[in-house]
C-alpha positions, 0 to 999 in steps of 0.5 A, spaced: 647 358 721 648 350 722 642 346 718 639 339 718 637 336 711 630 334 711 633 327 710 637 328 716 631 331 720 626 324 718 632 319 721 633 324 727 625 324 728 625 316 727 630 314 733 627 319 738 620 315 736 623 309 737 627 311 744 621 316 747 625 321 746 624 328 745 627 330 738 633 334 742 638 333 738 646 335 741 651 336 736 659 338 738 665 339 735 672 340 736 678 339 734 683 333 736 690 332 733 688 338 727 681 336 725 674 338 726 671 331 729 663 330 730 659 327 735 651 328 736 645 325 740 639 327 744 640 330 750 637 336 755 638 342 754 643 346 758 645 354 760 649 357 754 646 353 748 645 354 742 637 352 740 635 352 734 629 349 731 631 346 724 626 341 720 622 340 726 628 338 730 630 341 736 638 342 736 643 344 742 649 346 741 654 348 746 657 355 746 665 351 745 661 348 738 659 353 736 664 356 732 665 350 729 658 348 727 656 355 725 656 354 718 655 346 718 649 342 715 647 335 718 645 330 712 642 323 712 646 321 706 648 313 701 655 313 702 655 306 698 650 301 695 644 300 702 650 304 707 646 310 709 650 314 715 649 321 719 655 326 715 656 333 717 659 338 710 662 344 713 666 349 709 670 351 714 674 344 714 673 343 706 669 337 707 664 333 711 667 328 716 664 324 721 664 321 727 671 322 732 676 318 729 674 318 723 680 322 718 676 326 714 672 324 707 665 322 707 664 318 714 660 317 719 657 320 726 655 316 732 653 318 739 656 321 744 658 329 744 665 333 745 
């Protein structure tokens, strides 16, 4: 079942304050040119997702991003010294990935859903 750290779930809670948003936080995936690519942001909920409450957060995933996500986490991680970003960790592509373009490793995630 897809997961969010607790790191991962404070950031999300953070900017949904900051943006008087509810914390609905759609997550998507697909495959384009081979690899798993991700994208997230708050969204409504819609027929057929996938709801799942997980550290507070509410998340939607769509039914095509479901098997793709059914095992994946979302965390809040350091990459670098002061460089914090979203990274997805799947076992299913045997890394973590991040925002659609990105070719693989450790990246990050941005806005806007597949």
């Amino acid at each position: 079942m897809f997961q969010i750290t607790a790191t991962a779930a404070a950031q999300i809670k953070s900017a949904a304050d900051a943006q008087d948003d509810e914390p609905f936080l759609r997550v998507a995936a697909k495959v384009e040119d081979g690899e798993l690519v991700y994208g997230m942001g708050f969204d409504e909920e819609r027929e057929n997702d996938l709801t799942i409450e997980c550290e507070g957060v509410t998340v939607l995933i769509s039914p095509r991003s479901q098997p793709l996500l059914s095992e994946a986490t979302l965390d809040f991680v350091e990459l670098q010294p002061g460089e914090f970003q979203f990274v997805f960790i799947n076992p299913q592509e045997g890394s973590c990935s991040g925002r659609s373009g990105s070719q693989g490793g450790c990246g990050p995630c941005g806005g806007g859903c597949a």
